[in-house]
N, C-alpha and C positions, 0 to 999 in steps of 0.2 A: 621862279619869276613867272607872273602869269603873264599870257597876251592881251593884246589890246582887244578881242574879240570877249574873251572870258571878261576883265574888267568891262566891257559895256555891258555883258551878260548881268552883271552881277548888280548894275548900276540901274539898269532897265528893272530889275527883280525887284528893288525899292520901293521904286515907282509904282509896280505893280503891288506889293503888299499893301499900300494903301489907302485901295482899292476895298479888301475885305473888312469884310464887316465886324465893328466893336460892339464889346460887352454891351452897352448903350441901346446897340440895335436890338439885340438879342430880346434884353428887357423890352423893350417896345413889341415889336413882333408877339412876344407873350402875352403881351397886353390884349392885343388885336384882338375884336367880338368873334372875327369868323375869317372862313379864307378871303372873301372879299375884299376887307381889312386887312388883309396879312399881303396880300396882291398889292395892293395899293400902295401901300406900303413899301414896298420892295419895287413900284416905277421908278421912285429916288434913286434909284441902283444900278449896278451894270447889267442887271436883270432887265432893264427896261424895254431895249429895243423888244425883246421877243414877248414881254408882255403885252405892251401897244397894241400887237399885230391881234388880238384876242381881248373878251369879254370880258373884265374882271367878276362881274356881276354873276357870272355864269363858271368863273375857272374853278377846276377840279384837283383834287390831291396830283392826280397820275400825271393831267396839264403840265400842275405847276412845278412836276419833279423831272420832267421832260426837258422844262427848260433849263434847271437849276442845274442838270447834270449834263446841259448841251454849252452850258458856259463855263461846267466845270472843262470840258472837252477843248474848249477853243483857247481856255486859260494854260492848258499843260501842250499843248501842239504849238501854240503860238511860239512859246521860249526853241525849239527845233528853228526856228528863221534864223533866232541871234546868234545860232552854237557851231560848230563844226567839230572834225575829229573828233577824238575820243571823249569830248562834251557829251558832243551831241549823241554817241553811241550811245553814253549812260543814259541819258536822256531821253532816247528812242526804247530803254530798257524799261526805267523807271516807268515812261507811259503805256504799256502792255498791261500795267495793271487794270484799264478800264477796261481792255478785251478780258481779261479774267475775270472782272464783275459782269460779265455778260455771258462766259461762261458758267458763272454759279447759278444767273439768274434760268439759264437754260435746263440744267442739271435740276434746280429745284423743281420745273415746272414740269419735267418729264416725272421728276419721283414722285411728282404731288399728281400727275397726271389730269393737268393742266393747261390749255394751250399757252401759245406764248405768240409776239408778232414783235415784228423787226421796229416796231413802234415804240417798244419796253425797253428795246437796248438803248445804252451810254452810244452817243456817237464817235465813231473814229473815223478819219477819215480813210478811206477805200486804199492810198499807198501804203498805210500802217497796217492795215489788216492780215490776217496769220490765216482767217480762217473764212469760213462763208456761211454766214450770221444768217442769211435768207434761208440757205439749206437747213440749218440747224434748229429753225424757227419752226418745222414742222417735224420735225423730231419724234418719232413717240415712242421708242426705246434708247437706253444707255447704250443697247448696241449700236445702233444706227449712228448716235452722236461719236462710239470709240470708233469708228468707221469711217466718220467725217474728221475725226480729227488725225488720222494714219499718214497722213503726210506733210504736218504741220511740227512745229513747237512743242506739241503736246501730246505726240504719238502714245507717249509711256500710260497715258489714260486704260488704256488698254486692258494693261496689268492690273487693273484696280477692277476689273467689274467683278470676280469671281469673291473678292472680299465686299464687296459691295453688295452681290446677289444674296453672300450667305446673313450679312447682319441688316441690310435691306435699310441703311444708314448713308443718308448723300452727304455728310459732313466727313465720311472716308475719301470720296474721291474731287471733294472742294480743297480738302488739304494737303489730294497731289496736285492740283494745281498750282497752290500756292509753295511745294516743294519746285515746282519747276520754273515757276514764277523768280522766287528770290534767290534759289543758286544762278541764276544767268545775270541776276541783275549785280548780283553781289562778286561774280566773276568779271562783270565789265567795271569792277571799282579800279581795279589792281593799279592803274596808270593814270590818272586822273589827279588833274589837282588838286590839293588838298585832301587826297584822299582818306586820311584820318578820321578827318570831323566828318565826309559824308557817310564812311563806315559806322562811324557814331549815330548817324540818323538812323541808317538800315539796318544795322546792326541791331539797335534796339527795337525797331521793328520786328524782327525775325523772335528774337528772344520773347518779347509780348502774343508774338501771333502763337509760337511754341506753346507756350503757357494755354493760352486760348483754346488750342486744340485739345490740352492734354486734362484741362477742366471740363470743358465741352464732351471728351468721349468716355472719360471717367463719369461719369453722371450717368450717362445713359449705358457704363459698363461696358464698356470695350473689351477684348483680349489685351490685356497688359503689353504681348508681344506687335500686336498690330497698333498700339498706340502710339509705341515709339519710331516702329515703321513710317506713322502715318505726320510725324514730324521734319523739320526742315534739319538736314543735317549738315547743319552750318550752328553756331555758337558767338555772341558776344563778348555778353557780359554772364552768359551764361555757359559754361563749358559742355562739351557734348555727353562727358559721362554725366552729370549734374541732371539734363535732360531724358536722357537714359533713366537714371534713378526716379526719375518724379514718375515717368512713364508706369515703372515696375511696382511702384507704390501704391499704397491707396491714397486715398481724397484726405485724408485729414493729414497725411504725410509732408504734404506740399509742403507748409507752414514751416517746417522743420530740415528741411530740404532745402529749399530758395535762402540763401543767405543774403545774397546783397542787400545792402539796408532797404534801398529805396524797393525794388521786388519784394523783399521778406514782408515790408507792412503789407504795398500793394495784396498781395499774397490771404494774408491774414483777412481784409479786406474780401476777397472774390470768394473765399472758401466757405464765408460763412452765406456769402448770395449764393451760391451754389448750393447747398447745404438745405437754403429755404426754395430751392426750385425756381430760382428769380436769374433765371441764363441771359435775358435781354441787358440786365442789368452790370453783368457781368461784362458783357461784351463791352456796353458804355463806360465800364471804369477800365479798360484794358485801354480800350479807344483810347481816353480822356488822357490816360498817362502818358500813351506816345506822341499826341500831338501836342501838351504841353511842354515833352519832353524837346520838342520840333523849335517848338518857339523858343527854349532857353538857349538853344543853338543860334539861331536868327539875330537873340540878341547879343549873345557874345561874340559872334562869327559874323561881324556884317559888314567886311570886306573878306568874305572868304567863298568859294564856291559854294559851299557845303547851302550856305544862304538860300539858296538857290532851289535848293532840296528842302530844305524848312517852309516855304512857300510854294511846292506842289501838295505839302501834308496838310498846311494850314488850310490851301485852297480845298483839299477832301472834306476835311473837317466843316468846313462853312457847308458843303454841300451835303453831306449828310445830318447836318444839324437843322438846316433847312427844311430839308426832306420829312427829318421827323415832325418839326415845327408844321409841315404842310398837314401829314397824316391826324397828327395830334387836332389840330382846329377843326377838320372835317369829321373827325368822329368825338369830338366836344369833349376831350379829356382836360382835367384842370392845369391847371396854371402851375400848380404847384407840383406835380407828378409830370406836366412837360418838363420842366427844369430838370429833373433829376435825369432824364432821358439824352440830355446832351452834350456831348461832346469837348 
């Protein structure tokens, strides 16, 4: 029996879905001559207030991802008002993932040796925060950042810099993040309503992001042993020896490995983008599968909690579609090679 709390939760989530943006916009936004056009465009929108406050005439890729990723911010914090108990725990789990895209964006900029400013990060509000985004802003070794993060959520970073120093690979220690990222989130499912179908959400997450890593460092030739290390050791749809095995394999193994139907095409699909050195493209059809995988959920679960969770993925996906949408216009790539980039 749910409470009356979870049912408004759930009823307000609706509501909020839509909010985001249809296939319809998509095409238009494509359409658009330049960012100008693409801004303008997107005043129609819940993007608006923080457009107004700014030039469209004059906004920039970083502008306009500033904002897209500040409304993604306010879209996943806001549902924490309607939640309590062990809701709103998952919920406080589930939102940790923008501090993890702020730690990747940090880790990149120290490997690329890069500066970075507190300007770049996703916002979160200051009670959510685990860590200290200003300190970490000036960063200029991995040491410094395993140092700043020793008394937080993410101590175990630590561990990772000595595999890290020797293959000189920051996709090793992005994917212990994302190992410490989803055993917590996936440990606060246990009690939770509905927790089936949200495990379904996450679940398929984890198993997608697996796959991701284990293409990802197979390409650029990993230690087979540090690949599987370098994995969530958690399983769906995909069992843990099954992970193990793809690990231990080679590249062209996968295909023959990954059984589940819908994985096995998927599968089939990324080995041969992999294969042609096409990794961006990869990541967009891993992407593309889980958040459609989000929506099938949405629509058959739409008095279910799990709903809930289908429209914090939905709401990702807008923002990094976006995002690309913004980059894409500013550096004048076509119409028809945007499309294939999203989400």
């Amino acid at each position: 029996m749910k409470t009356a709390r979870i049912l408004f939760l759930i009823a307000r989530t609706h509501g909020l879905m839509s909010h985001l943006l249809k296939t319809q916009d998509y095409t238009r936004l494509m359409g658009t001559r330049d960012m100008q056009r693409m801004a303008d465009y997107l005043l129609a929108t819940d993007y608006s207030r923080e457009l107004s406050l700014i030039s469209t005439s004059k906004v920039t890729a970083i502008q306009l991802e500033g904002i897209i990723y500040k409304k993604l911010s306010e879209r996943w914090f806001s549902l924490l008002a309607m939640s309590s108990g062990k809701t709103r725990d998952l919920l406080e789990a589930y939102d940790e993932r923008l501090e993890i895209e702020n730690l990747k964006k940090v880790i990149r900029a120290v490997h690329g040796k890069e500066n970075t400013t507190t300007e770049l990060f996703i916002s979160v509000p200051r009670k959510y925060q685990n860590v200290n985004f200003r300190a970490l802003s000036v960063a200029k070794s991995m040491t410094e950042v395993a140092d700043l993060l020793k008394e937080t959520p993410y101590s175990d970073f630590e561990k990772w810099l000595a595999e890290y120093e020797t293959h000189a690979n920051s996709l090793i220690l992005e994917a212990q993040l994302d190992k410490t990222y989803y055993t917590n989130l996936w440990n606060r499912t246990y009690k939770n309503s509905d927790r089936h179908k949200i495990r379904d959400i996450i679940g398929t997450e984890i198993d997608i992001r697996n796959l991701q890593v284990i293409l990802s460092a197979k390409f650029v030739k990993l230690d087979p042993q540090l690949v599987r290390r370098m994995t969530i050791d958690l399983g769906h749809r995909l069992h843990r020896s099954v992970v193990t095995k793809l690990a231990s394999g080679d590249l062209q193994g996968v295909t023959s490995t990954v059984l589940w139907p819908s994985y096995s095409q998927l599968m089939h699909s990324a080995v041969e983008l992999v294969n042609e050195g096409r990794l961006i493209e990869v990541e967009t059809l891993l992407s593309r599968y889980t958040y459609t995988y989000a929506e099938s959920i949405a629509i058959k679960n739409p008095n279910s909690l799990a709903y809930v969770f289908a429209y914090l993925s939905l709401c990702l996906r807008e923002a990094r579609n976006l995002t690309t949408l913004a980059i894409g216009k500013q550096m004048n790539i076509k119409q028809e090679s945007l499309r294939s980039l999203l989400s």
